[in-house]
The first five atom37 places (N, CA, C, CB, O) and aatype in JSON, in Angstrom:
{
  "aatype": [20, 20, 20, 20, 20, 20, 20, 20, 20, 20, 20, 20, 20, 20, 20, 20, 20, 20, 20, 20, 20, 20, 20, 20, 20, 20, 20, 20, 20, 20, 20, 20, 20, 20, 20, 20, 20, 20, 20, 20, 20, 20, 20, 20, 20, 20, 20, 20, 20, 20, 20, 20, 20, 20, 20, 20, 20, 20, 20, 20, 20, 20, 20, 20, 20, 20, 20],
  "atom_mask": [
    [1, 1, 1, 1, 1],
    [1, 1, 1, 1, 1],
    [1, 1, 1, 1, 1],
    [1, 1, 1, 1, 1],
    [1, 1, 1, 1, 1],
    [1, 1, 1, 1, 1],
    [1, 1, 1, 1, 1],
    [1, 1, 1, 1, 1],
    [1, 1, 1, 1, 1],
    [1, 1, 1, 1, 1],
    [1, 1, 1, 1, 1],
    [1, 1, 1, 1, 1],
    [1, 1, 1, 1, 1],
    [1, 1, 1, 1, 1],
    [1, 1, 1, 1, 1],
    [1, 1, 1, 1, 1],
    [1, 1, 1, 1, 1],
    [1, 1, 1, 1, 1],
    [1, 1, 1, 1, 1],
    [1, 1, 1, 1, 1],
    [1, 1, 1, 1, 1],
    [1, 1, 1, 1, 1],
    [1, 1, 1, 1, 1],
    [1, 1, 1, 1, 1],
    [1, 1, 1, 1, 1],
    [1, 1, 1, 1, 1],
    [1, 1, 1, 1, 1],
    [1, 1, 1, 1, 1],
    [1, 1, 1, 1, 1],
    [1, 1, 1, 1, 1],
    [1, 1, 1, 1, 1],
    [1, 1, 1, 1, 1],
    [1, 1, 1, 1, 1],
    [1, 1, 1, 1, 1],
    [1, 1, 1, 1, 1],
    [1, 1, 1, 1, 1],
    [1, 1, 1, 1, 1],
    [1, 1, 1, 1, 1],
    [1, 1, 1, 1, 1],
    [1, 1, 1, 1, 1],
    [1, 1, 1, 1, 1],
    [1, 1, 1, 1, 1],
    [1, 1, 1, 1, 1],
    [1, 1, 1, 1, 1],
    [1, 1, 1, 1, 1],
    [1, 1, 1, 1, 1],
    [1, 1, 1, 1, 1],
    [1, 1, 1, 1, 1],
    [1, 1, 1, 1, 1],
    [1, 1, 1, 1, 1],
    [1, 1, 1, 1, 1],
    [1, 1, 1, 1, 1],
    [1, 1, 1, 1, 1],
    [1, 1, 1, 1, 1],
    [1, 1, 1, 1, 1],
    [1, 1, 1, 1, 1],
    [1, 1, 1, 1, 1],
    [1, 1, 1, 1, 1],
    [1, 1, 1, 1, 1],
    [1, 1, 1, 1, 1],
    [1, 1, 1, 1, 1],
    [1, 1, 1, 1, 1],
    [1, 1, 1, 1, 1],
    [1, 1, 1, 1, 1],
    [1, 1, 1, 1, 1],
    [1, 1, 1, 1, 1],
    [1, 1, 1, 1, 1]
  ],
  "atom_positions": [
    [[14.43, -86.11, -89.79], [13.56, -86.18, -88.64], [14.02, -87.34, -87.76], [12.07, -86.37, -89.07], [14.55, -88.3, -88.31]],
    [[13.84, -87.32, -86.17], [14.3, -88.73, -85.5], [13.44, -89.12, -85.44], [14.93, -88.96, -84.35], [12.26, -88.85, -85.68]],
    [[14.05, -89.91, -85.07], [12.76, -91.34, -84.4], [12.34, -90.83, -83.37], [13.3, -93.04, -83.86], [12.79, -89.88, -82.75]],
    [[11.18, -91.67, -83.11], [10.37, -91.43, -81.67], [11.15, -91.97, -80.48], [8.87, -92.23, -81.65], [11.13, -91.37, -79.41]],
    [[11.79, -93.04, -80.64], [12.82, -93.32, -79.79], [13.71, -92.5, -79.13], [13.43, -93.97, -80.3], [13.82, -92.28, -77.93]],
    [[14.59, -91.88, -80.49], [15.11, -91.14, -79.89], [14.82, -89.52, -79.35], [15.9, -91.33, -80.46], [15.46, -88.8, -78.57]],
    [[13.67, -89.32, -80.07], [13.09, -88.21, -79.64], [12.75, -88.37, -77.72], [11.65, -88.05, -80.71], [13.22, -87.67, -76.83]],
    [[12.0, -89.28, -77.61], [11.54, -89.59, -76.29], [12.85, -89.83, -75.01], [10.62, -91.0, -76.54], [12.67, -89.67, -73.8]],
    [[14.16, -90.25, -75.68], [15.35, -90.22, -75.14], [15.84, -88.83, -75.14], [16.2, -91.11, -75.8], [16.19, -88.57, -73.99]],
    [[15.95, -88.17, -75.65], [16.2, -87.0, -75.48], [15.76, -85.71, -75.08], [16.43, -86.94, -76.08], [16.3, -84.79, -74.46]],
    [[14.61, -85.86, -75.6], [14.04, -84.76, -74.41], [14.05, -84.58, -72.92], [12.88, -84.73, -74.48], [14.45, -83.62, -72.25]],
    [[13.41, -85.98, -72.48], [13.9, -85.81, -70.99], [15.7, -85.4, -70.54], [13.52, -87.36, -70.34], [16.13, -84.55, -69.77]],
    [[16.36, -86.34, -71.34], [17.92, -85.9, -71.21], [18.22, -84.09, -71.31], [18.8, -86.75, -72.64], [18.83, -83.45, -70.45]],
    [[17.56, -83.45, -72.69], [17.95, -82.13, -72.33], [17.32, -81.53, -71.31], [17.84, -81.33, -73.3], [18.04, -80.74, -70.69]],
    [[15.63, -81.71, -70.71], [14.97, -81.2, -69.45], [15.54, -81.55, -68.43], [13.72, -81.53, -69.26], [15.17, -80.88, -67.46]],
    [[16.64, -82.68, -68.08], [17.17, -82.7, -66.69], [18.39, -81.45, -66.96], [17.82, -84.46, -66.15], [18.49, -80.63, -66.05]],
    [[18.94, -81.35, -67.68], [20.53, -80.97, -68.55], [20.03, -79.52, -68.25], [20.9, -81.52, -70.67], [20.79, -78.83, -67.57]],
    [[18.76, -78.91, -68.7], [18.29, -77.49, -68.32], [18.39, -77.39, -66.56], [16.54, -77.24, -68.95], [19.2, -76.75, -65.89]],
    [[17.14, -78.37, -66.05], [17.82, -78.57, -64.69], [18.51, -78.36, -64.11], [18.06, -79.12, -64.39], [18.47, -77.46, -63.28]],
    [[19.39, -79.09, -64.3], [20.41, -79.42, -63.41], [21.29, -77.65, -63.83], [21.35, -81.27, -63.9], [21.8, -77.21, -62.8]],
    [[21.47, -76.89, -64.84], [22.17, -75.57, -65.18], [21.58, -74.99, -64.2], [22.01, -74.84, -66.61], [22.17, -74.96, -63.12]],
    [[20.25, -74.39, -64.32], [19.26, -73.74, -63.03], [19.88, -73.78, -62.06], [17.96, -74.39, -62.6], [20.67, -72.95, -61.59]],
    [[19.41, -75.14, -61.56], [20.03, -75.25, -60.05], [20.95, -74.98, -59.35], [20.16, -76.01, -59.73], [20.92, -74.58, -58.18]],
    [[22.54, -75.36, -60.57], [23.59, -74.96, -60.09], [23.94, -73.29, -60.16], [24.48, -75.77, -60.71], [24.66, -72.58, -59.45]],
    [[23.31, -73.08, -61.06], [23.39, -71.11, -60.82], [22.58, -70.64, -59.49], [22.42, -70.06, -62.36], [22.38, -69.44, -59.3]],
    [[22.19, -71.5, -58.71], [21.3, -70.99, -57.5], [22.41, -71.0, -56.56], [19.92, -71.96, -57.01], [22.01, -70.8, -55.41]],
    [[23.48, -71.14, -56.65], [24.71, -70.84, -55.45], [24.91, -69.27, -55.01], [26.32, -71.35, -56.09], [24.49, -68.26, -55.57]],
    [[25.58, -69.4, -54.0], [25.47, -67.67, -53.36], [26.83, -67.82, -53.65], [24.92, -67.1, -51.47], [27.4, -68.9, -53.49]],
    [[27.62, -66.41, -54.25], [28.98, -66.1, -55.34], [29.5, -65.12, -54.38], [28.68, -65.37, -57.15], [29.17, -63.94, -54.48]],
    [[30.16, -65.46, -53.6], [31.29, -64.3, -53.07], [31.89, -64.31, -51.38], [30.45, -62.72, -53.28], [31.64, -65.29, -50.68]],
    [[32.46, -63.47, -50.98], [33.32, -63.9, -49.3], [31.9, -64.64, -48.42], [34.08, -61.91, -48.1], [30.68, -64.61, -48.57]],
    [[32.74, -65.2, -47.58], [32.23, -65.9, -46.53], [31.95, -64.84, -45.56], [33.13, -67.0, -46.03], [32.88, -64.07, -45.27]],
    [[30.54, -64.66, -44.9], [30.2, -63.28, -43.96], [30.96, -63.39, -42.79], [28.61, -63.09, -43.46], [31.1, -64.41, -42.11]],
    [[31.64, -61.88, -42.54], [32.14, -61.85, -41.17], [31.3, -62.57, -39.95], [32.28, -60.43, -40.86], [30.11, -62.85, -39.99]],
    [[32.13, -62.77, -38.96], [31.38, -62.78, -37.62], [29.87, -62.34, -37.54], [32.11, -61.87, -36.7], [29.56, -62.61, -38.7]],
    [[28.84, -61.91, -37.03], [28.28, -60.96, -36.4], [29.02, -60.65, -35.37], [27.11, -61.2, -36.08], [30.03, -60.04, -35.71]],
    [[28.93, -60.81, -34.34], [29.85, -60.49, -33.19], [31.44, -59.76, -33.19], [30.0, -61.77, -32.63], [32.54, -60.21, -33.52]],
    [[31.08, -58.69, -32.76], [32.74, -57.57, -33.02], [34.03, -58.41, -32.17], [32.56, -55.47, -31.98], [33.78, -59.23, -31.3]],
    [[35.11, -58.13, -32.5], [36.13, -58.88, -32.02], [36.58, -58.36, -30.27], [37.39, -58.67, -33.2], [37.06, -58.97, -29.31]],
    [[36.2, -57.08, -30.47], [36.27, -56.76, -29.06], [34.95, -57.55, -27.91], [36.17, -55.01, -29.09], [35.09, -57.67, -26.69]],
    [[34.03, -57.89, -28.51], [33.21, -58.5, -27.57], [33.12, -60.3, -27.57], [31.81, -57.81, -27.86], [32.17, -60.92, -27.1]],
    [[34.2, -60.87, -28.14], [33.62, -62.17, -28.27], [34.91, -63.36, -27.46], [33.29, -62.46, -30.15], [36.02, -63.82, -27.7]],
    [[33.96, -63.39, -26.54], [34.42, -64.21, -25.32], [34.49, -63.57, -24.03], [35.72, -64.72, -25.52], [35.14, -64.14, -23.16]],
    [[33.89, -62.44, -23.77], [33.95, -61.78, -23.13], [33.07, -62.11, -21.5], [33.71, -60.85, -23.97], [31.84, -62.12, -21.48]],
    [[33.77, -62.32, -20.44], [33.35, -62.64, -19.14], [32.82, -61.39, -18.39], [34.5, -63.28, -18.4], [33.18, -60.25, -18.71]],
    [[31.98, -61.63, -17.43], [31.9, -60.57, -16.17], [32.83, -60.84, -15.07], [30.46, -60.55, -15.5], [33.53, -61.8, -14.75]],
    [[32.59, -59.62, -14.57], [33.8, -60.2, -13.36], [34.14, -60.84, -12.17], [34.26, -59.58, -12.96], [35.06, -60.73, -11.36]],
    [[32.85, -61.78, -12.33], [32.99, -63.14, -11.32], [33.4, -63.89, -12.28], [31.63, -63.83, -10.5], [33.06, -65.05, -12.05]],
    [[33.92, -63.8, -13.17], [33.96, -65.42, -13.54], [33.24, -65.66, -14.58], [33.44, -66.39, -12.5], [33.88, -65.89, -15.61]],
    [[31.93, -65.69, -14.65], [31.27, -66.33, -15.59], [30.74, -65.62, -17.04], [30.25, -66.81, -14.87], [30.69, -64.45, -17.42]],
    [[30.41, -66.78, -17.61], [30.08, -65.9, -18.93], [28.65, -65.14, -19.25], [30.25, -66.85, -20.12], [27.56, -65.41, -18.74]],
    [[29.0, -63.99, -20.36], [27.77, -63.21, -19.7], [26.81, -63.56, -21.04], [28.06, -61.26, -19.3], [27.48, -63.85, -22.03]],
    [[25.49, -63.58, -21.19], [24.91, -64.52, -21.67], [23.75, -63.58, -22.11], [24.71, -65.73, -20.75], [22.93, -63.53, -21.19]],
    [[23.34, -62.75, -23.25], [22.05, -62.31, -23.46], [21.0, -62.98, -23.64], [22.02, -61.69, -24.26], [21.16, -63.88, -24.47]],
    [[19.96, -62.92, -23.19], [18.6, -63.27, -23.13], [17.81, -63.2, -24.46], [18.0, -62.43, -22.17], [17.4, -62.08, -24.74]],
    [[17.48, -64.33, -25.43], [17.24, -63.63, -26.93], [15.64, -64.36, -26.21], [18.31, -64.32, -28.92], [15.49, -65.19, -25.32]],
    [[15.06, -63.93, -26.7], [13.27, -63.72, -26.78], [13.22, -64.99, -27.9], [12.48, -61.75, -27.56], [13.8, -65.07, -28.99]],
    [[12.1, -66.19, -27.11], [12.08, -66.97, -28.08], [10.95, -66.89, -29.31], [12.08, -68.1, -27.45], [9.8, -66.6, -28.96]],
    [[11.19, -67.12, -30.59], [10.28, -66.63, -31.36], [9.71, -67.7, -31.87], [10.7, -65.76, -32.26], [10.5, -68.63, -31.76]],
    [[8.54, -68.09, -32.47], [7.66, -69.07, -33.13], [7.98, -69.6, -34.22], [6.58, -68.65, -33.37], [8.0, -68.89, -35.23]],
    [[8.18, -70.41, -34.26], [8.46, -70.89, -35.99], [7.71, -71.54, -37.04], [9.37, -71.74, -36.09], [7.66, -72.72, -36.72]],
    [[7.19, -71.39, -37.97], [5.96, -71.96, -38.53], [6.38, -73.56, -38.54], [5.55, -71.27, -40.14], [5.38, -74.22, -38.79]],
    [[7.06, -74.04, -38.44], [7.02, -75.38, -38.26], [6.68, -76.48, -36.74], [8.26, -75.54, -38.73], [6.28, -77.63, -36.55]],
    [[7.12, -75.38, -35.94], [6.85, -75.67, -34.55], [5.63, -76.65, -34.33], [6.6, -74.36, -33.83], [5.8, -77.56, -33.52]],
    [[4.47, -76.56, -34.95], [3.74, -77.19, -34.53], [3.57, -78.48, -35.3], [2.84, -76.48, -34.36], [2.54, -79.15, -35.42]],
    [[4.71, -78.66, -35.79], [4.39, -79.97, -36.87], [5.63, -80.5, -35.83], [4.66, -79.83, -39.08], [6.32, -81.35, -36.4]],
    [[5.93, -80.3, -34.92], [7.69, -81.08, -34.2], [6.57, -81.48, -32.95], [9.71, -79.56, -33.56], [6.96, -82.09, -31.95]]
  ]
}
């Protein structure tokens, strides 16, 4: 049987040791995502000149009201 000493040393040591395994299996495993944007459309001007610019709809964010 151990000691309480070392009992009390070790447990926490294996509960971080479980931890810390968890956590690191929480990584995302595989290619880096394409673009969104197709290669034929990216950089693409109108024909004055300037760049053409979609309009995205701004949306709410639950944090918004804490900024």
């Amino acid at each position: 049987m151990l000691s309480k000493t070392v009992r009390s040393f070790l447990l926490p040591l294996g509960m971080m040791l479980a931890v810390s395994l968890v956590v690191t299996g929480c990584g995302r495993k595989g290619a880096i995502d394409p673009p969104s944007t197709p290669v034929e459309q990216r950089n693409k001007r109108a024909a004055d000149g300037k760049e053409v610019q979609q309009v995205t709809p701004e949306r709410p964010f639950v944090l918004d009201p804490l900024l």
